[in-house]
C-alpha positions in Angstrom: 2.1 -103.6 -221.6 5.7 -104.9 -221.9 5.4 -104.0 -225.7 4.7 -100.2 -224.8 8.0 -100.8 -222.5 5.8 -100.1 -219.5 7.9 -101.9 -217.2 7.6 -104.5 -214.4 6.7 -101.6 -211.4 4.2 -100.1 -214.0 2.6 -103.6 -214.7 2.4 -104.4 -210.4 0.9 -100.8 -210.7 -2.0 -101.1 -212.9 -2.6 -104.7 -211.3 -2.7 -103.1 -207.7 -5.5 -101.1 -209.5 -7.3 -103.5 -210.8 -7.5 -105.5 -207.7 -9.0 -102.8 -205.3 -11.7 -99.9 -205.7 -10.9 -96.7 -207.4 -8.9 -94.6 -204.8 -7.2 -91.8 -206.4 -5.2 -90.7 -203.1 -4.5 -94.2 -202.6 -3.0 -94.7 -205.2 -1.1 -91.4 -205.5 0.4 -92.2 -201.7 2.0 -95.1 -203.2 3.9 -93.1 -206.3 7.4 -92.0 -205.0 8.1 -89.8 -208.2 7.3 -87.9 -210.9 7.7 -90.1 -213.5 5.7 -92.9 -211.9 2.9 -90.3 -211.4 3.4 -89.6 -215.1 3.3 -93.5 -216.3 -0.1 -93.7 -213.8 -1.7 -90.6 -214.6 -1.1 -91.9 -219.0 -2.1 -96.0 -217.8 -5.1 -94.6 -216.5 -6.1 -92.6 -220.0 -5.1 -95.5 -221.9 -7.2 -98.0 -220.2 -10.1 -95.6 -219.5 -12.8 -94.2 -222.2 -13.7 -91.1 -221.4 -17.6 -91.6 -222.0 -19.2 -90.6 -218.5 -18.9 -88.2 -216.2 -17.7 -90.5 -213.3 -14.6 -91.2 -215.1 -13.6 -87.6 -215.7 -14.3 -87.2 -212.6 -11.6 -90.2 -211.4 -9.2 -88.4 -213.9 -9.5 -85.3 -212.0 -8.9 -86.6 -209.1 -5.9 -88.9 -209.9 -4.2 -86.0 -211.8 -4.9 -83.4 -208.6 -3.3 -86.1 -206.3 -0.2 -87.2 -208.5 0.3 -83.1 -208.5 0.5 -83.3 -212.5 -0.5 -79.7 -213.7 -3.7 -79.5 -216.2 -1.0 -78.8 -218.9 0.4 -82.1 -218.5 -2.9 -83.9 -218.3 -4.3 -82.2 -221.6 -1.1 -83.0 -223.3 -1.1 -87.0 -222.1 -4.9 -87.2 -222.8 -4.1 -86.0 -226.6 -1.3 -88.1 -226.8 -3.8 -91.4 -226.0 -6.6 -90.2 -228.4 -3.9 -89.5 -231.3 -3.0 -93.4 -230.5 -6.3 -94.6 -229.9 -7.5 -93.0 -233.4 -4.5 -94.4 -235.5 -5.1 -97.8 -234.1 -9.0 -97.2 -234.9 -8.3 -96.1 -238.9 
């Protein structure tokens, strides 16, 4: 994560999300701006594979708590397949 300049708040972040069960509005109380809800909302698509319904279904909810429009979802969920692919070829 420090090599995709995540940062030290991003890194306590994802640990804090690690460490306890899934809570979407949890975690969303926590965020105090829009560009922590951004580097959340694009953690949580990196880290997560897309391959059940459950997990969409976390994604939802995150992105409906953080506030991030469906726009902005789409776009960060492209952004992470594009990067997953590249490292995959």
């Amino acid at each position: 994560m420090q090599e995709a300049g995540i940062g030290e708040q991003g890194e306590r972040l994802v640990q804090q999300a690690i460490d306890r069960p899934l809570d979407p509005q949890l975690l969303a109380r926590e965020i105090q701006n829009e560009e922590e809800a951004l580097e959340l909302y694009f953690l949580s698509c990196a880290v997560i594979d897309v391959d059940h319904f459950m997990e969409r279904s976390y994604l939802a909810a995150l992105g409906d708590a953080l506030k991030i429009p469906q726009d902005v979802r789409d776009g960060i969920e492209q952004d992470i397949q594009q990067q997953k692919q590249s490292i995959a070829d």
